[in-house]
N, C-alpha and C positions, 0 to 999 in steps of 0.2 A: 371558744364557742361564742356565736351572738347570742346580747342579751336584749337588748332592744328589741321594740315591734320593727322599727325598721331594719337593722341590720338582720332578722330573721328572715322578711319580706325579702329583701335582695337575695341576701342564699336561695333561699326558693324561686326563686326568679330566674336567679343565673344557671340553676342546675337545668330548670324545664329549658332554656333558649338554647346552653348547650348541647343539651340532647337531640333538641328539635334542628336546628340549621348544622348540623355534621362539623362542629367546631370548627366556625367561623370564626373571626375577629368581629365583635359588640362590644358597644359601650353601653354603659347601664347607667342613667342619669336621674337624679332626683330633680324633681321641678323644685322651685319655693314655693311649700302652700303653707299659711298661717293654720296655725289649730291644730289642735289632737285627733280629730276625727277624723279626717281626709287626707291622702298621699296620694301624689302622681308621678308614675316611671315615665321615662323611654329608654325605648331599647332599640340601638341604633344600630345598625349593620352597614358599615361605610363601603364604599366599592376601594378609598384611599384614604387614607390617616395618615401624618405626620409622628413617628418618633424621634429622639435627641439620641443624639451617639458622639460617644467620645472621639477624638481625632487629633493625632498628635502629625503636627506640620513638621518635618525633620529639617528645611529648609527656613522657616521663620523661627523653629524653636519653639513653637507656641501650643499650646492644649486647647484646643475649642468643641465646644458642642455646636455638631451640624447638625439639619432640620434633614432626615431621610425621608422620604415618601416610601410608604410600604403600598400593594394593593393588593387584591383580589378578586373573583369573581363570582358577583353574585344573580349572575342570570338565571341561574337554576333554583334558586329560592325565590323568587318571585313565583313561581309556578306551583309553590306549594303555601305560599301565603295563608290563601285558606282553611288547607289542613292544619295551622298552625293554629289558627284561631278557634278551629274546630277542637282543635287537642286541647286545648287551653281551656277554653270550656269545661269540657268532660273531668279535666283535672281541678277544677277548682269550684266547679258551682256546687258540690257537695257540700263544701263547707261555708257555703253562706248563709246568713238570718234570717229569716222568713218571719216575717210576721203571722199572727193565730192562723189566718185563713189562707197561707201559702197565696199569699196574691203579691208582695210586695219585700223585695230581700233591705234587712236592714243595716245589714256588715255585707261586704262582700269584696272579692276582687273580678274586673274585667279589664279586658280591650278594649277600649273604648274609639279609638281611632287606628284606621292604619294609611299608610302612606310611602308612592317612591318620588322623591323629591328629586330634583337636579338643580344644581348650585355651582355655578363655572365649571362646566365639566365632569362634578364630581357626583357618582351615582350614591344615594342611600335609601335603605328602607330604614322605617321606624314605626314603631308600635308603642301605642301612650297608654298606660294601663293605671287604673284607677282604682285604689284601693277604702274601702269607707269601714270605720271601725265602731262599733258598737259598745261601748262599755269594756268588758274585759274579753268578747269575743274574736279571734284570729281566725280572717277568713281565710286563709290557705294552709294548705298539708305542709307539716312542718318533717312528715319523713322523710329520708333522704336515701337514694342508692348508696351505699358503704358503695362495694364494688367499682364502682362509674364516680366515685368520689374520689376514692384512690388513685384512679387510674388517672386524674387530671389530677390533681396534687403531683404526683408522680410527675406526667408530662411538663406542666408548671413549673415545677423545680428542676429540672435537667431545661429548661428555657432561660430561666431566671440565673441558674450557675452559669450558662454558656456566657447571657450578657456580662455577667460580671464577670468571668476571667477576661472579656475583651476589654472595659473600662481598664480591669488591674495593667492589663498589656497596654494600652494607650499611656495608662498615667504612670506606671513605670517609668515608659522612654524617657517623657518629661521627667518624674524625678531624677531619673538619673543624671539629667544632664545640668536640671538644677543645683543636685549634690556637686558635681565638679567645678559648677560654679562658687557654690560656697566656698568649695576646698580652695580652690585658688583665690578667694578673698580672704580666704584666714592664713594664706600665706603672707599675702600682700601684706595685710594685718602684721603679719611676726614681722615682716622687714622691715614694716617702717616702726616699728616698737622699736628694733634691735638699732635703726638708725640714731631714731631721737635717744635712745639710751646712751650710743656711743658720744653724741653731739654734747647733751649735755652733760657726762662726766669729763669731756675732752673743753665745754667752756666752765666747769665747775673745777679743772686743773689750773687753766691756765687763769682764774680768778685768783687759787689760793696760791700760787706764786706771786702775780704783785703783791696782794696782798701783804706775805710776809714779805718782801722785800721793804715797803714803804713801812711795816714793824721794825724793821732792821734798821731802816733810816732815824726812823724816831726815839727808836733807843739809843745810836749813835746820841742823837743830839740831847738826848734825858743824860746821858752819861758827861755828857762835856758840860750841861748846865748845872752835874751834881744835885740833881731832884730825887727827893726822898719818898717813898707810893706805901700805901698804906692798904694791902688785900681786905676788900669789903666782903668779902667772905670766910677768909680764916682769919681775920683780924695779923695776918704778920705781915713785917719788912718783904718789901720785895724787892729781891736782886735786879738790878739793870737787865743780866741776862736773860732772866725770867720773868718780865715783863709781860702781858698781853693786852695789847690796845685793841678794841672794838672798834667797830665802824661808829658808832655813837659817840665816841670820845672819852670812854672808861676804862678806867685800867686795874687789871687784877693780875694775880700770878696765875702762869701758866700751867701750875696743876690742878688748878679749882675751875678756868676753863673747859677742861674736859670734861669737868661732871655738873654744867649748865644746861647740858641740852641743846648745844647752841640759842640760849636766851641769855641776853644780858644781866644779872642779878641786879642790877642797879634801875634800869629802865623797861626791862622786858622785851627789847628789840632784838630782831636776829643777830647772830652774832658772827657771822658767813666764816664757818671754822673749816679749816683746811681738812678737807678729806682724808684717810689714813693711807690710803691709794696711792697719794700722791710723794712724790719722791723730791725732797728740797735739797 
């Protein structure tokens, strides 16, 4: 429900216009007036207006809102122009302010201007209605036809549903075709995961092959120089054959290796340890 003077003013507004012009298309426009006391309408009855509508290009692929020109015709309400004003009237001077001696209203709502303009082609009537507020006085009937209220709610929304299943049908197509795009980028996505996976355990294989080959070399030559290695980890002898040289130039036994982490205990550097993967 409005609570405002003005959102009340517009209800009452929009009910008499559409009652009055056989529901037309109007637009209902607030001017900008400073202050509390004075509000000014128009109430536009266009011959053409522009709506936005969804539009899916099946050919570009693309979702756009186009500018539709809708029209109408309003020849036949010019011709009643004046009964409008006259109804308007009778509807609303009841409840204006009068001063002691009814000479002078001091809240009220009117028409104050009416007019058919033409602007490149495009016909409109409009009516600028003027509203002057008194303290806590509301110059207009705030009752309303239930009946005639319903029945445009009702119309209104079987409008408002049609629009929007046609937006959901526009933006559908597009999504759908968005989704397919994703999906085949989260393919592309898994293949090239699965490639660099393969690449680098296939160069993290062929690493820990020299690797221990050039171990194997060095221990050869630990063994003919008769070099005695001291594990900085368990503190014991380490066998030639159990050797493990780091890429840093540290040497431990090969079973306190495994549970480094591949981190050097001596200097903390990587210790690029032959994968379990791999077959020597």
């Amino acid at each position: 429900m409005p609570k405002t003077r003005d959102q009340r003013c517009q209800r009452v507004l929009n009910e008499f216009f559409r009652e009055k012009i056989n529901n037309l298309h109007f637009i209902l426009k607030k001017e900008n007036v400073r202050g509390w006391k004075y509000a000014r309408y128009e109430i536009i009855i266009p011959n053409k207006w522009v709506i936005n509508k969804a539009n899916y290009n099946n050919h570009t692929r693309t979702l756009t809102w186009d500018q539709v020109v809708k029209t109408q015709d309003i020849s036949n309400i010019q011709n009643i122009m004046s009964n409008i004003q006259d109804d308007f009237k009778v509807k609303f001077e009841p409840h204006e302010k009068k001063t002691l001696n009814n000479m002078n209203a001091t809240s009220f709502t009117r028409i104050y201007e009416t007019g058919v303009i033409l602007e490149e082609s495009i016909d409109k009537i409009i009516y600028k209605i003027l509203v002057v507020y008194d303290k806590d006085h509301i110059p207009f009937p705030e009752e309303i036809n239930i009946d005639s209220r319903l029945e445009y709610l009702e119309t209104r929304n079987l409008t408002l549903t049609n629009e929007l299943m046609d937006i959901r049908h526009q933006t559908e197509r597009y999504v759908q075709h968005m989704r397919r795009r994703v999906n085949r980028a989260l393919h592309e996505r898994d293949d090239a995961n699965r490639a660099v996976s393969e690449c680098s355990l296939h160069f993290l294989q062929q690493n820990a092959k020299y690797a221990h080959a050039y171990r194997n070399i060095i221990r050869n030559c630990y063994e003919e120089l008769n070099r005695k290695f001291e594990c900085p980890v368990c503190y014991e002898n380490i066998e030639i054959k159990d050797i493990y040289i780091t890429p840093c130039n540290h040497n431990i036994c090969d079973s306190c290796s495994k549970k480094c982490n591949n981190t050097c205990p001596m200097c903390r550097q990587e210790m690029c340890y032959i994968p379990e993967e791999v077959n020597l």
